[in-house]
C-alpha positions in Angstrom: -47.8 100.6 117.7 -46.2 99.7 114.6 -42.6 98.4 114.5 -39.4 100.3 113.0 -37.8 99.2 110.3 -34.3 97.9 111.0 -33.2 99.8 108.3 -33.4 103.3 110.2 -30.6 103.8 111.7 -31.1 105.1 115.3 -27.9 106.6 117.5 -27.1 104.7 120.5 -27.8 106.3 124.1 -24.8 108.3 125.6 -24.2 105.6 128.4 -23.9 103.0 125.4 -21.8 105.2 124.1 -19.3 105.5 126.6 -19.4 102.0 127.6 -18.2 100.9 124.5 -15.2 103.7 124.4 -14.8 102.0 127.5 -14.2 98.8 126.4 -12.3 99.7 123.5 -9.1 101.4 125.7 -9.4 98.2 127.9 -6.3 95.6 127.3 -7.4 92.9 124.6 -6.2 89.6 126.1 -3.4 87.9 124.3 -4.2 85.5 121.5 -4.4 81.8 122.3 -3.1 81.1 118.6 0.7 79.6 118.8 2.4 80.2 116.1 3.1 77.9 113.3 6.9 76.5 114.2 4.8 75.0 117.6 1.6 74.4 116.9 -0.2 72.2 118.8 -0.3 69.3 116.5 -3.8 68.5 117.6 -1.4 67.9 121.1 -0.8 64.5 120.1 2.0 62.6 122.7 5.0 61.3 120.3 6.0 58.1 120.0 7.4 57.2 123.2 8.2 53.6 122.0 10.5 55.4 119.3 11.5 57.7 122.1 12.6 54.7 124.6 14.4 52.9 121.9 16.6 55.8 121.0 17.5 56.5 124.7 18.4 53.1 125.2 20.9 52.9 122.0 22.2 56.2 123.2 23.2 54.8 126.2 24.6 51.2 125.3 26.3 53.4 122.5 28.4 55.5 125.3 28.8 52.1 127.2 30.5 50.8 124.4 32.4 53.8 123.0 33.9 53.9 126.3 35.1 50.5 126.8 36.5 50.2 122.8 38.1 54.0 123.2 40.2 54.0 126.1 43.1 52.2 125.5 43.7 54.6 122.3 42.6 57.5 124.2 45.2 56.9 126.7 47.6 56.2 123.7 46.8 59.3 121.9 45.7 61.7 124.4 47.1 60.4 127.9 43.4 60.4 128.9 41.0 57.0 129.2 38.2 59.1 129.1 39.0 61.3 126.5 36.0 60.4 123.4 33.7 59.2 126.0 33.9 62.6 127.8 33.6 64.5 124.1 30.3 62.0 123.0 28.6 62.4 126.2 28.9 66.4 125.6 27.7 65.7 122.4 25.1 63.3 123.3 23.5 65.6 125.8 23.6 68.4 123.3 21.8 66.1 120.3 19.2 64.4 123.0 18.4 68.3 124.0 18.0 69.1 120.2 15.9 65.8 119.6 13.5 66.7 122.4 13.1 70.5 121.4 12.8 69.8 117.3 10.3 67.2 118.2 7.7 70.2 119.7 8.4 72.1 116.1 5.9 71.5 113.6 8.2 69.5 110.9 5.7 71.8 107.8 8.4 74.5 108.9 10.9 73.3 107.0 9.3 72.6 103.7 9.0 76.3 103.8 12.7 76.8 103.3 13.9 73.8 101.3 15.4 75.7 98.8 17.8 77.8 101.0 18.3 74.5 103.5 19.1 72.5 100.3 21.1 75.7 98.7 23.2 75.6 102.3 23.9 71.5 102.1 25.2 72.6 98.4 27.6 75.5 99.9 28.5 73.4 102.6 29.9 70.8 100.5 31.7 73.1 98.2 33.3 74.7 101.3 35.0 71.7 102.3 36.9 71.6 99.1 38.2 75.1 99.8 39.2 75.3 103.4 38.3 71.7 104.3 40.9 69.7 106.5 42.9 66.7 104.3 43.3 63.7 106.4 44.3 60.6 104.4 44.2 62.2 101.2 40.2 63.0 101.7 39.1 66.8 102.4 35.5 65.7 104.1 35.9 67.8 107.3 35.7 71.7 108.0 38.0 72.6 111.1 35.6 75.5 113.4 38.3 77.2 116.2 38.1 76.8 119.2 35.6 73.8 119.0 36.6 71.3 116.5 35.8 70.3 113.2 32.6 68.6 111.8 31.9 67.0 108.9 29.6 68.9 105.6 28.3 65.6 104.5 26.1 65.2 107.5 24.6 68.1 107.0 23.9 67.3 103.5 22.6 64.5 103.9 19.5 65.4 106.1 19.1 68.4 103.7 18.9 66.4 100.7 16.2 64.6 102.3 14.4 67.6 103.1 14.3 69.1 99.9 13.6 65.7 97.9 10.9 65.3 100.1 9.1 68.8 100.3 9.4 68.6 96.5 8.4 65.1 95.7 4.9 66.2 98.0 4.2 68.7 96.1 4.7 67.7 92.5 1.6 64.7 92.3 1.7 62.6 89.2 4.4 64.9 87.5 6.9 63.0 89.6 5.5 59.9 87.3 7.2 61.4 84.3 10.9 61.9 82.9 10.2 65.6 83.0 9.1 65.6 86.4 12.3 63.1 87.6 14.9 66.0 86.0 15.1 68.2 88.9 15.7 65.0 91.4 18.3 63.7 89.1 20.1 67.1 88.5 20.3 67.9 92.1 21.8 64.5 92.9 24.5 64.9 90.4 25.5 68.4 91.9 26.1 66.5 95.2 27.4 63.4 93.9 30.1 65.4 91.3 31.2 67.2 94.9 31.2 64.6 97.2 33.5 62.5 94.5 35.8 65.2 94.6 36.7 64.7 98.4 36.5 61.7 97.4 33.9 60.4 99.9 32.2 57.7 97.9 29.8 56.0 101.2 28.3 59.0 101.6 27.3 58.7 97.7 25.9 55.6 98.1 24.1 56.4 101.4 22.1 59.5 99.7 21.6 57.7 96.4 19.7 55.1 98.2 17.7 57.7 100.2 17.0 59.5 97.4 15.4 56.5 95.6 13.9 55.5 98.8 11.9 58.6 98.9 11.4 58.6 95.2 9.7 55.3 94.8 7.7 56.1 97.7 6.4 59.5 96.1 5.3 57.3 93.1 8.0 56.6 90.7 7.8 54.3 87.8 9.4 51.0 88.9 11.3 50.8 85.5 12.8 54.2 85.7 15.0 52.1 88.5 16.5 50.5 85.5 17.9 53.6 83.3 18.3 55.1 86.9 20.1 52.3 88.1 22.3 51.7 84.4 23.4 55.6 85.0 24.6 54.6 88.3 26.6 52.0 87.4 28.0 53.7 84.9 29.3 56.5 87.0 30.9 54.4 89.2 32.4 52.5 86.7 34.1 56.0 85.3 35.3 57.0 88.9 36.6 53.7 89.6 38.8 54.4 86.8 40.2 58.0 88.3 43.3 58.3 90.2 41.6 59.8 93.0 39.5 56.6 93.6 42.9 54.5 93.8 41.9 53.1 97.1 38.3 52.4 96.1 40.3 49.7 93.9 42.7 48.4 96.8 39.6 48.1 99.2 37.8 45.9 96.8 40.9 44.1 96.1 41.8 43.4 100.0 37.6 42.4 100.7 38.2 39.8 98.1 41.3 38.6 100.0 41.5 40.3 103.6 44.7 38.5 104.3 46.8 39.2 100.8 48.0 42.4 102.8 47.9 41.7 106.5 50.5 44.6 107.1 48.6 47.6 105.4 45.2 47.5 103.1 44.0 44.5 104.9 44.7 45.3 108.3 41.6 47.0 109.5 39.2 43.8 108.1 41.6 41.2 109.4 41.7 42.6 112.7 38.0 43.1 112.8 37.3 39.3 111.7 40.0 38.1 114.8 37.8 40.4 117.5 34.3 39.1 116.1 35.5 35.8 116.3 37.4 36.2 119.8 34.0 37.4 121.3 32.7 33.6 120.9 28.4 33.0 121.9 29.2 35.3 125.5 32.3 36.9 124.8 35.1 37.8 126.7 33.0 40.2 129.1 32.7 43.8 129.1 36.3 46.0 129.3 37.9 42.6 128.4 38.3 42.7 125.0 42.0 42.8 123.3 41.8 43.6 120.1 40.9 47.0 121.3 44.8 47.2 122.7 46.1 49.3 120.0 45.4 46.2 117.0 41.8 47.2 116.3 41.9 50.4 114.2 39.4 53.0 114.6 37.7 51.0 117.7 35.7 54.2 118.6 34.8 54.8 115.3 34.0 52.9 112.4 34.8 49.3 114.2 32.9 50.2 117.4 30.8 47.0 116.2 33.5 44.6 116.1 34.8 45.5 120.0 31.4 45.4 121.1 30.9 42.0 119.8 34.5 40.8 121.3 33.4 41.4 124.7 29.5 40.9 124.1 29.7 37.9 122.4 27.0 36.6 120.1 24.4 37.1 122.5 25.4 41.0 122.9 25.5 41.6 118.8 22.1 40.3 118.5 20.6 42.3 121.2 22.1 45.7 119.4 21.2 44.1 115.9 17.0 43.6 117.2 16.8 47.1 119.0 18.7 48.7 115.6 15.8 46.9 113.3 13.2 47.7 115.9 14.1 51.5 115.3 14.2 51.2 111.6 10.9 49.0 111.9 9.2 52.0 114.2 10.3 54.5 111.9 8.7 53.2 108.5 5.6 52.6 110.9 5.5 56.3 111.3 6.1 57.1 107.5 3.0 54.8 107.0 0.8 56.6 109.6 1.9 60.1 109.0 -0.6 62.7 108.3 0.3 63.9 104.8 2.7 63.0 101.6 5.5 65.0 103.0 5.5 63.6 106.7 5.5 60.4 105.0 8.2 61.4 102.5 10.8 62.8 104.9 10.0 59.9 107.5 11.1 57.7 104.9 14.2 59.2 103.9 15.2 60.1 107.6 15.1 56.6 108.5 16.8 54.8 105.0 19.6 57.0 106.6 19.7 55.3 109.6 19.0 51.3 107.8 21.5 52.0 105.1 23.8 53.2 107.2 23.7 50.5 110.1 23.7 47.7 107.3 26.6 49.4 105.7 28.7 49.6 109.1 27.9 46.1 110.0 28.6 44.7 106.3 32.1 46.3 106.3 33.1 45.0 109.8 31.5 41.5 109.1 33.4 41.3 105.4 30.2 41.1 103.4 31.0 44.3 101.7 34.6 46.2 101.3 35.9 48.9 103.7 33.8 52.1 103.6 33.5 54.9 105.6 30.4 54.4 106.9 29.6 55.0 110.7 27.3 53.5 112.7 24.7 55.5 114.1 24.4 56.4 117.9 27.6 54.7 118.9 30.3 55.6 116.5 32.4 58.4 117.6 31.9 61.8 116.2 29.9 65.0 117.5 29.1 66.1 113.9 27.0 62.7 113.2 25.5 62.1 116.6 24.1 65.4 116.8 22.4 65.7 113.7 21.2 62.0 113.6 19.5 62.9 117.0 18.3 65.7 115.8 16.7 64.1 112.7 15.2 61.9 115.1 13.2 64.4 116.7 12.1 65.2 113.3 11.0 61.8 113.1 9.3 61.8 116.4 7.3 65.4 115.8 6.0 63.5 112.4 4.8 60.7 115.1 2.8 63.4 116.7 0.7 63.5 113.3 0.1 59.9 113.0 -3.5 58.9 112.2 -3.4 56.4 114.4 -0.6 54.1 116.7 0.7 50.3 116.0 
């Protein structure tokens, strides 16, 4: 018998039939898609030797903020205990935010660069208008009931969002002046509102980034020089303005620490004495005395200089090796990440972290003048510590893309 043509229709038998209305009412099973904010990431482990490294710094960081702190936390507070008790708080806080952004695909937020970027901006504008003065500087917003935190941090990993997301999408347009317009344009909004804190380290930090991640995206090398000749310039003007008075007295008292022992070159003097106290062992842990009420800012900006009082030589050069072997890991993930903006924002993330350890260790060894500049993990501050964490687990979901591991 000859065969039907497949082009007949023919209906389907009644117990078809009902089968398949059947099957239709059943319950579909749920889709084994995730969605995009924690996708698998082809369920790649992160870098656990980038993971270990930051544990460890977190927790010589605590060891160390405690012993410098509680002489002035008994001073100020009647309490020994009192910034160790706060960093731990926010320690575990930022180590919980590290380990959860480090499962979210980092794509996420090139999505929303414009409003993250457009929030650093609003941020830093804010501060001027309700920010808290303290030393003549309005840098910090006071929240009630839980403190007060500082906009520039905020900015900062912003910035390096944005520039980054950006920089990976232009191509070869970022190799020309019209393409570099929108990089320069948005750094002068944030540099004209940081200057009018004043807060000029955190200027320098994100100009650096910002070149960082531009002459990775493909920059012309000699657009460093008009780049760099603007700079100058602008620092030249604001060196000028009242408002940068003490930019001119720090510069003055890093020349000659010891022209002002009693005021401008206290805090460098003081440093200098503990560094040197510490000797090749130091004076052993808790044992320090510079920390009794001479040192200022121990649990903050000069955490470096206790450390090495009690730690000795041998103690500054551990910290110094497991610092560069962060930095060192981090630029090894930029290298191996999957795509221009993993690289980008791997980059910048961790130009944070270098410029700012060099800049803390420069001030406290006298190689560069006074600045506010904090170092990472182990200066005292809940706004800093959480978000550098937090960037960190940027930087270790990037790791989870990384084309291969060395």
């Amino acid at each position: 018998m000859p065969k039907k043509s497949s082009l007949i229709y023919e209906p389907e038998p009644a117990a078809t039939q009902k089968k398949h209305r059947q099957a239709a009412k059943a319950p579909r099973p749920k889709s084994r898609v995730q969605p995009e904010i924690v996708r698998k990431l082809e369920i790649k482990k992160l870098d656990l030797t980038t993971l270990v490294v930051i544990l460890v710094l977190m927790v010589i960081g605590l060891i160390a903020l405690f012993s410098a702190s509680y002489p002035i936390g008994l001073y100020r507070f009647g309490d020994p205990l009192q910034f160790v008790k706060n960093q731990s708080l926010f320690a575990v806080i930022g180590i919980c935010g590290m380990l959860f952004i480090s499962i979210i695909d980092y794509h996420i937020y090139g999505r929303f660069y414009k409003f993250i970027f457009g929030f650093g901006v609003l941020l830093l504008v804010l501060v001027l208008i309700i920010g808290t003065n303290y030393n003549n500087a309005k840098r910090w917003i006071e929240i009630p009931g839980l403190g007060q935190f500082q906009p520039s941090e905020i900015t900062k990993i912003a910035m390096i969002i944005a520039f980054s997301y950006y920089a990976s999408k232009m191509g070869d347009k970022i190799r020309t002046y019209k393409g570099l317009l929108p990089f320069i344009a948005a750094f002068a909004v944030i540099a004209g509102l940081l200057a009018l804190q004043p807060h000029m380290s955190a200027i320098v930090i994100m100009f650096v980034i910002a070149l960082s991640i531009l002459f990775v995206a493909g920059i012309k090398v000699w657009y460093f020089f008009p780049i760099g000749i603007g700079g100058i310039g602008a620092f030249a003007v604001a060196y000028q303005l009242p408002q940068f008075a003490h930019v001119r007295d720090r510069i003055a008292v890093w020349l000659d620490p010891f022209i002002d022992l009693q005021d401008k070159g206290y805090q460098a003097a003081n440093s200098f004495v503990a560094i040197g106290s510490g000797g090749f062992w130091g004076l052993g842990l808790g044992q320090g005395r510079q920390k009794q009420l001479y040192l200022p800012e121990p649990q903050n900006d000069f955490v470096f200089s206790a450390w090495c009082e009690e730690m000795g030589f041998v103690g500054a050069v551990i910290l110094i090796i497991l610092f560069a072997y962060l930095i060192y890991r981090g630029y090894v993930i930029a290298k191996n990440a999957r795509d221009k903006f993993g690289c980008l924002l791997a980059i910048g993330i961790t130009t944070q972290f270098a410029v700012q350890t060099l800049m803390n260790l420069f001030v406290v060894t006298g190689v560069m003048p006074v600045t506010g500049a904090s170092l990472p993990l182990f200066s005292y501050g809940g706004t800093a510590l959480i978000i550098q964490l937090c960037e960190m687990g940027i930087l270790l979901n990037i790791s989870r893309t990384m084309t291969r591991k060395n």
